[in-house]
C-alpha positions as CSV (number, residue, x, y, z in Angstrom):
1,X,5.7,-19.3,-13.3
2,X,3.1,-18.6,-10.6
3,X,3.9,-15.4,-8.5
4,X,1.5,-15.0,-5.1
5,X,0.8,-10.8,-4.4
6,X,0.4,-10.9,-1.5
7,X,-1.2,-8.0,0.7
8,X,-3.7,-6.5,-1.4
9,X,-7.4,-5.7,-2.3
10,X,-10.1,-3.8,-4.0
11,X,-11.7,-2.4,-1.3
12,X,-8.3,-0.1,-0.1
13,X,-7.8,2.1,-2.9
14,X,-4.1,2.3,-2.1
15,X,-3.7,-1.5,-2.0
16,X,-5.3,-2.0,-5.1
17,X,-2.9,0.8,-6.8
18,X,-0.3,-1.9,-5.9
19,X,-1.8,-4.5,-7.5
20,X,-1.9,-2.7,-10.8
21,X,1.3,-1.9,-10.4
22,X,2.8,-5.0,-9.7
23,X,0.7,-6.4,-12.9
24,X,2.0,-3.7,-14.7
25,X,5.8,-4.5,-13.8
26,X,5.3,-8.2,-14.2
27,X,4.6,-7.4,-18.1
28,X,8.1,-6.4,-18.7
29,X,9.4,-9.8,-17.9
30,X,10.5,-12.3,-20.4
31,X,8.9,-14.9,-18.0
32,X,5.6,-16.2,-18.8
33,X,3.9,-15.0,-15.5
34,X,0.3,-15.6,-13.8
35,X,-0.5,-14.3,-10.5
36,X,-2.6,-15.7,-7.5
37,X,-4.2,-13.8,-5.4
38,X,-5.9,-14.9,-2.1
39,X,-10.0,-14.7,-1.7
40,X,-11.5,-12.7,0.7
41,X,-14.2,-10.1,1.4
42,X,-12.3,-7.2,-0.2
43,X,-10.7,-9.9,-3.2
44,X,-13.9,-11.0,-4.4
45,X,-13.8,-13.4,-7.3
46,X,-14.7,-11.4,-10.2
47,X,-12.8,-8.7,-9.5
48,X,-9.8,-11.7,-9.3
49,X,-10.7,-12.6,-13.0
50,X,-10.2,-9.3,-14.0
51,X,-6.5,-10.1,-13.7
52,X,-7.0,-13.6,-15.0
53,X,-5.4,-14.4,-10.8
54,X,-5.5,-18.0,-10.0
55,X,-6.8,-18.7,-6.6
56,X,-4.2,-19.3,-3.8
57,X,-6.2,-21.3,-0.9
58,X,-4.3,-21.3,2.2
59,X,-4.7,-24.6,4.3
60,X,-4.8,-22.2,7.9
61,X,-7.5,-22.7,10.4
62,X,-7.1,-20.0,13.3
63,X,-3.7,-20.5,14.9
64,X,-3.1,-23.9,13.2
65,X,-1.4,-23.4,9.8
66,X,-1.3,-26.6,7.7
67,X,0.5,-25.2,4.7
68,X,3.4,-27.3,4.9
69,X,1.1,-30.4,4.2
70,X,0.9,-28.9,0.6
71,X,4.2,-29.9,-0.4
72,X,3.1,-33.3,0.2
73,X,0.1,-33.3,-1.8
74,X,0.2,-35.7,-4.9
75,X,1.4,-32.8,-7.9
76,X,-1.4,-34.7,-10.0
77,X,-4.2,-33.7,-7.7
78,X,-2.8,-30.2,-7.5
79,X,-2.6,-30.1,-11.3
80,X,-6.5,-31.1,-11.4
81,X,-7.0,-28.4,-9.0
82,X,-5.3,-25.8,-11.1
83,X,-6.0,-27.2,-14.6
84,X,-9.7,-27.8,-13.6
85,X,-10.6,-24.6,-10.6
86,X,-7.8,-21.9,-10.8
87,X,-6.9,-23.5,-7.5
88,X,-3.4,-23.4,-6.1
89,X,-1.7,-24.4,-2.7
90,X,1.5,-22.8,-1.4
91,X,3.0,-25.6,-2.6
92,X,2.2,-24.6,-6.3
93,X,3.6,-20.8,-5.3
94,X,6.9,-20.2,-7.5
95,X,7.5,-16.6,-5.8
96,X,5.6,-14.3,-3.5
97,X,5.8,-10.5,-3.9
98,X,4.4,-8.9,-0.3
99,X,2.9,-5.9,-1.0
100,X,1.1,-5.8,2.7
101,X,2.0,-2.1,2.6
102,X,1.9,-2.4,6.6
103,X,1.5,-5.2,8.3
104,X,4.1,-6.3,10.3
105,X,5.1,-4.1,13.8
106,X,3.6,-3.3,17.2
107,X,0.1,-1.8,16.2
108,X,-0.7,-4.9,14.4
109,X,-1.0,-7.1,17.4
110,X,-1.8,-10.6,16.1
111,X,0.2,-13.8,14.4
112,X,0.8,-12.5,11.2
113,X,4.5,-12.3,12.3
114,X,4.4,-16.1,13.2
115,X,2.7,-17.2,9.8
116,X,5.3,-14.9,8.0
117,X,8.2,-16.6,9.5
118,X,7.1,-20.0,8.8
119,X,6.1,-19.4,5.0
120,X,9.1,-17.6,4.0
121,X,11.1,-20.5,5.2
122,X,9.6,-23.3,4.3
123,X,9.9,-20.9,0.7
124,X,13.9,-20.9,1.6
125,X,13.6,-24.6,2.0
126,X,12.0,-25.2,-1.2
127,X,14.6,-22.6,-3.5
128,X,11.8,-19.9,-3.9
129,X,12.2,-16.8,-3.3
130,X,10.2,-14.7,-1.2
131,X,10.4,-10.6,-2.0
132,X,8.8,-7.6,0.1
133,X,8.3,-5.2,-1.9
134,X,8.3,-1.5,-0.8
135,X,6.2,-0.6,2.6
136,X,6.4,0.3,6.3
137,X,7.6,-2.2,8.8
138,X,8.1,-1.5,13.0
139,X,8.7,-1.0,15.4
140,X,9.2,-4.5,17.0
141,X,8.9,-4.7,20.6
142,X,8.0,-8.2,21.3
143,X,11.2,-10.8,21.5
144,X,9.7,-13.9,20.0
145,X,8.8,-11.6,17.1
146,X,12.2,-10.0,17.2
147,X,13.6,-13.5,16.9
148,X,11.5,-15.0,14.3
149,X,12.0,-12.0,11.9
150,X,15.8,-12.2,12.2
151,X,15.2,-15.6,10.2
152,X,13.2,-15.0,7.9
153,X,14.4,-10.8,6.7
154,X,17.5,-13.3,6.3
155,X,16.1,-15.8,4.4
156,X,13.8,-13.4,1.7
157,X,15.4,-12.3,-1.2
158,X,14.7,-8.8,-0.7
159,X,13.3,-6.7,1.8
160,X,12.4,-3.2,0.8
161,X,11.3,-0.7,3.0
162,X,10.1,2.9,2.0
163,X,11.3,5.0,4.7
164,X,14.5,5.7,7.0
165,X,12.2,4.5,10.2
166,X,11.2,1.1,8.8
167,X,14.8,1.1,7.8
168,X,16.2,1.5,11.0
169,X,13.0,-1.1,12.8
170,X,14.1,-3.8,10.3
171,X,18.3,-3.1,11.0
172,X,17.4,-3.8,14.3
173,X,16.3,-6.7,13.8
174,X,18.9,-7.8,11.0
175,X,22.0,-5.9,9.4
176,X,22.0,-7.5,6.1
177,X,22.7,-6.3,2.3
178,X,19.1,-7.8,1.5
179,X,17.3,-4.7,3.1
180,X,17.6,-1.7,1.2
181,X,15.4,1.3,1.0
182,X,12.9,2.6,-1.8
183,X,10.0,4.7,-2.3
184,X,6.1,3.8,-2.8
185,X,5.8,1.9,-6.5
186,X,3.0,3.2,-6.9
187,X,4.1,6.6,-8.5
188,X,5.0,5.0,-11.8
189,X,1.0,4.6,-12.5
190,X,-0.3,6.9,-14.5
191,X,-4.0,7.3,-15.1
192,X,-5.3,8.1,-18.3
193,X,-6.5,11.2,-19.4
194,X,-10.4,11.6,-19.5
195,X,-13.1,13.6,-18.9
196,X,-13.3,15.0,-14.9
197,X,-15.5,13.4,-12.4
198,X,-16.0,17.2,-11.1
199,X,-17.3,20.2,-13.0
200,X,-15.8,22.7,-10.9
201,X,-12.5,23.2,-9.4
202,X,-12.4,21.1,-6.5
203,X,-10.5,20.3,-3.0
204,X,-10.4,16.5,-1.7
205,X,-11.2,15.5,1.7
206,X,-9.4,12.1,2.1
207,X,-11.1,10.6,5.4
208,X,-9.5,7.5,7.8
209,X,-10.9,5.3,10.1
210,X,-8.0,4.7,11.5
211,X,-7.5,7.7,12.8
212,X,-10.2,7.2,15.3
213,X,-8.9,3.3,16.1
214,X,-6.7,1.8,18.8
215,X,-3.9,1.7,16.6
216,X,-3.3,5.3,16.5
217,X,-0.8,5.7,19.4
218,X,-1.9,9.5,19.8
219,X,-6.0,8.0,20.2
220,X,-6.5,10.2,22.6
221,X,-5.8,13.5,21.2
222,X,-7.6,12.7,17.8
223,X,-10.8,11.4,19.6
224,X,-12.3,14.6,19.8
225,X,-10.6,16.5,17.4
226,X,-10.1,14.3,13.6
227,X,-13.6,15.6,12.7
228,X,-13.2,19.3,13.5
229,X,-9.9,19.1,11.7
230,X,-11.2,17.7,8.9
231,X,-14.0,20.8,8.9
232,X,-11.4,23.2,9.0
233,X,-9.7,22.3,5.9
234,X,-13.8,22.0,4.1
235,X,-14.3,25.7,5.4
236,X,-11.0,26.9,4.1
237,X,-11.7,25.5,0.9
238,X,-14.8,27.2,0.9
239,X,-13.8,30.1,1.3
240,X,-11.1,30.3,-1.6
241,X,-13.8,29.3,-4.0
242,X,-13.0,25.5,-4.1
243,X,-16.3,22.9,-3.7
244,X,-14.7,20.3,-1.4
245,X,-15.1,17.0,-2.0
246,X,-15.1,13.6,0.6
247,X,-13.4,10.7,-1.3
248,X,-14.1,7.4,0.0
249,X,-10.7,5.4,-0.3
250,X,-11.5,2.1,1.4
251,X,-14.9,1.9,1.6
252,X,-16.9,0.5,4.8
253,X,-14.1,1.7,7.5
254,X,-14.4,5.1,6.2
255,X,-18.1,5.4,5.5
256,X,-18.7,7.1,9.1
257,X,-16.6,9.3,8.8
258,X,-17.4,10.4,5.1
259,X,-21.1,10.5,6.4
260,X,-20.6,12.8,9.2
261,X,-18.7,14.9,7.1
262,X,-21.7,15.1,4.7
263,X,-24.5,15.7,7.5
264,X,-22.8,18.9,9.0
265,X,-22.2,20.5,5.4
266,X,-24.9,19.3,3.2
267,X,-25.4,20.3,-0.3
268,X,-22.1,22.9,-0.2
269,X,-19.7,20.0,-0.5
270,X,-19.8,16.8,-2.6
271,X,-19.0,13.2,-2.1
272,X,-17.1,10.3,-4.5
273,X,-16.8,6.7,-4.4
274,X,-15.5,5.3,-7.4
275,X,-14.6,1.6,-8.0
276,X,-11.1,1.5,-10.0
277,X,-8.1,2.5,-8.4
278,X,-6.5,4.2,-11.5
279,X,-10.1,6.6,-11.3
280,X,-9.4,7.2,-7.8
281,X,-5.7,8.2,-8.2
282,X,-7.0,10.8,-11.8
283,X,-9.7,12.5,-9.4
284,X,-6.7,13.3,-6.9
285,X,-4.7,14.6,-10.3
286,X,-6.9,16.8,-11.0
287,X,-7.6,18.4,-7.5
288,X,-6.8,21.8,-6.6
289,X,-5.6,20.4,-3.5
290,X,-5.7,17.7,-1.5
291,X,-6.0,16.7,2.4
292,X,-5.4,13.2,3.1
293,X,-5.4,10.6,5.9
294,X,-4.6,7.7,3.7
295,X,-0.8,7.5,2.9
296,X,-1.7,6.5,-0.8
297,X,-4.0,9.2,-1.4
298,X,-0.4,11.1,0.0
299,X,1.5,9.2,-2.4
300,X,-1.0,9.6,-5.4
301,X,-1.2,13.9,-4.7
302,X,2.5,14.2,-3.9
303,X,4.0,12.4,-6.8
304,X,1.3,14.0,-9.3
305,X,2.5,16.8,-7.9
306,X,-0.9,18.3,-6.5
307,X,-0.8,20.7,-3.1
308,X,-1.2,18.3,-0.1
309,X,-1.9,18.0,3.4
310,X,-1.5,15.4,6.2
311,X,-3.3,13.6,9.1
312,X,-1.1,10.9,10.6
313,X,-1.7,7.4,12.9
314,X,1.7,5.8,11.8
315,X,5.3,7.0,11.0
316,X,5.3,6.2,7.5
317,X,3.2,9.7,6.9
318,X,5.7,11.9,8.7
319,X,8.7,10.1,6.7
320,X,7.0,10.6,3.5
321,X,6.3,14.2,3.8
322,X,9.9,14.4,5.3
323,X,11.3,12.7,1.8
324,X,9.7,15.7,0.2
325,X,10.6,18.6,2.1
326,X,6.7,18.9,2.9
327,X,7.1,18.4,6.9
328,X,5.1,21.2,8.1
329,X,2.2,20.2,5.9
330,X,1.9,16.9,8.6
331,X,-1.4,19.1,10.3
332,X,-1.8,18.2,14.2
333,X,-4.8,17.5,16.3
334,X,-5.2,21.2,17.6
335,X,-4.5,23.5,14.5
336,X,-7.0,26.6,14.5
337,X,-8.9,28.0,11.2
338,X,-5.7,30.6,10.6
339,X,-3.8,27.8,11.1
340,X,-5.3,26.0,8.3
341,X,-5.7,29.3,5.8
342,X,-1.5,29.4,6.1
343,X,-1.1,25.8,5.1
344,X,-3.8,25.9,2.3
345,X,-1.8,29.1,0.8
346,X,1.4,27.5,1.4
347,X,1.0,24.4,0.0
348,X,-0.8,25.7,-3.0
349,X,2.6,28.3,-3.5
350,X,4.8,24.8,-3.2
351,X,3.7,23.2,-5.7
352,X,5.9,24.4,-8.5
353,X,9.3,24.4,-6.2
354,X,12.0,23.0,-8.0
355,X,13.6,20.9,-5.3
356,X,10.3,19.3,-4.8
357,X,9.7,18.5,-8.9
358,X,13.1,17.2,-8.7
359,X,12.1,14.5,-6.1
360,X,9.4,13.2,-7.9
361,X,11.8,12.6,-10.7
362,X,14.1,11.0,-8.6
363,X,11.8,8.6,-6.4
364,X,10.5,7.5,-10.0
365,X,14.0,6.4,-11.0
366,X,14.5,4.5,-7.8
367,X,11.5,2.1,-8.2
368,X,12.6,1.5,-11.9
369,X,15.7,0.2,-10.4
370,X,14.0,-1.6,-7.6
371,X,12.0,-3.3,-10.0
372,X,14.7,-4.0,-12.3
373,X,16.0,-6.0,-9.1
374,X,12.8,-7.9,-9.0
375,X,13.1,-9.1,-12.6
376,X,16.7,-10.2,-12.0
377,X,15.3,-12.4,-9.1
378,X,12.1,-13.7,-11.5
379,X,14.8,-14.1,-14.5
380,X,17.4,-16.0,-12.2
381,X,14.6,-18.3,-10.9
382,X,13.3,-19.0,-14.3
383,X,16.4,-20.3,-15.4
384,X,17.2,-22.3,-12.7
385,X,13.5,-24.0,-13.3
386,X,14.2,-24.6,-16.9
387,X,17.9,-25.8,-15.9
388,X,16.4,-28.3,-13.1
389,X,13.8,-29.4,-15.6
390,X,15.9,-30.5,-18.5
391,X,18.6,-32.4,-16.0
């Protein structure tokens, strides 16, 4: 059975946390599974072979998607193609799981809605089911959007969002028992134990490019501020004895930022880039504390239970902090140096509540159960195959 991830990388840290975990549920299956994984810039082919991922090609040239024309292919010369290059076609796709993370709504202005649409059902055509697996979605403005999504949320198998907003964008667009709500399945990694990447007792500095983008509907107000904020929480740290720390989760798109972080403070704070996303999510373990734009480096500190605070560009941080009882820790664009001291003592003096232990308890029983609903879907469809095969 060939499963498609769709939605992920190496480059983002936080998409390539999903990856692993995906792998890591798709090994609890009785299905012999391989995955396929699309090239790109940030999926380059080695790092694909580290998952033994076959490699899906997609027959799209700008706006003209030709991916219908695989079905139509001769299934020898796809075999050959397979067999021969680790080469499949959408066509040779038995299952997608779409782990875009966010990817569909108004601040990602392009087709992606369009190609979406088409692929997941000419998947319903074909009898193969097509599964989004926990992430952000909305809000949807645009009608031809709004229209095309209503078919195809219908047509998946399951659509899982990860918080009440997205659930409320996608219920707008379709009231149906396939859309249900779960948290970030990421929090059932756990990275192994090992020797620190830091000496000292350390605070992380979690930068975001897209803080400073277009697609941050308060722009404006961050413009001139997302650097100063980001220095308030370094100075705090340095004065309650903590060396702060600038971790690079996605690379390129956050290199300015990380870099003008590093001019104004020089040797008093340090910088990390590490390559695996397991290493990534262990050096936010075992931070004091932990200031992040990037909702997985969120995800990673609140479920390992490590003091965190917020920048936000989208809803999906404000809901998460909200499904922990950690609002207040969302910091805005104008917060002042005492500002920042009472959330750094705060957040550190949280991190043992009850309540909030209890919840990371809880979320990780709700993405066991999510995924058990995955491997009923993998399960169902292997038998049909097997079924269809024989007759």
């Amino acid at each position: 059975m060939i499963i498609e991830v769709k939605g992920v990388q190496f480059v983002n840290k936080g998409a390539e946390l999903m990856l692993l975990a995906v792998v890591e549920n798709l090994r609890r299956t009785k299905s012999k599974i391989v995955i396929a994984l699309t090239p790109s810039r940030n999926s380059p082919y080695l790092k694909r072979c580290e998952h033994l991922a076959l490699q899906k090609v997609s027959l799209r040239k700008g706006r003209f998607d030709f991916n219908f024309l695989s079905y139509w292919l001769p299934k020898g010369g796809r075999r050959w193609l397979m067999d021969s290059l680790g080469i499949v076609l959408e066509a040779d796709i038995d299952m997608v799981l779409d782990a875009s993370g966010f990817a569909y709504g108004d601040q990602w202005r392009n087709d992606s809605v369009r190609y979406l649409c088409s692929e997941i059902l000419r998947f319903k055509k074909n009898d193969k089911p097509y599964i989004f697996l926990p992430q952000a979605f909305g809000p949807f403005s645009d009608k031809a959007d709004v229209k095309r999504l209503n078919k195809c949320f219908g047509s998946a198998a399951h659509v899982f969002v990860r918080d009440e907003a997205s659930l409320q964008f996608v219920k707008a667009v379709i009231d149906s028992p396939n859309v249900e709500l779960f948290p970030d399945f990421t929090n059932l990694l756990n990275p192994s134990k090992g020797l620190g990447f830091i000496d000292s007792q350390y605070s992380l500095v979690i930068p975001n490019g897209q803080m400073l983008s277009s697609r941050n509907l308060s722009n404006s107000q961050w413009l001139g501020n997302y650097i100063r904020v980001l220095g308030k929480f370094i100075e705090v740290s340095l004065e309650k004895g903590y060396l702060p720390v600038v971790l690079n989760h996605e690379g390129k798109i956050d290199d300015e930022i990380c870099s003008a972080l590093i001019e104004s403070y020089g040797d008093r704070i340090s910088y990390l880039e590490l390559d695996n996303a397991l290493d990534v999510k262990r050096a936010i373990r075992d931070s004091a504390i932990v200031f992040s734009s990037r909702f997985h480096g969120c995800v990673s500190a609140l479920t390992q239970k490590v003091p965190c605070l917020c920048t936000s560009w989208s809803h999906k941080y404000e809901l998460l902090f909200k499904d922990y009882n950690k609002d207040k820790f969302v910091v805005s664009h104008n917060v002042s140096h005492s500002d920042m001291v009472e959330l750094f003592q705060a957040a550190m003096q949280e991190k043992s509540n009850e309540a909030y232990l209890a919840r990371c308890e809880y979320d990780k029983d709700k993405s066991l159960q999510m995924w058990s609903k995955v491997h009923a879907v993998i399960e169902h469809y292997s038998e049909n195959r097997v079924e269809n095969q024989v007759s």
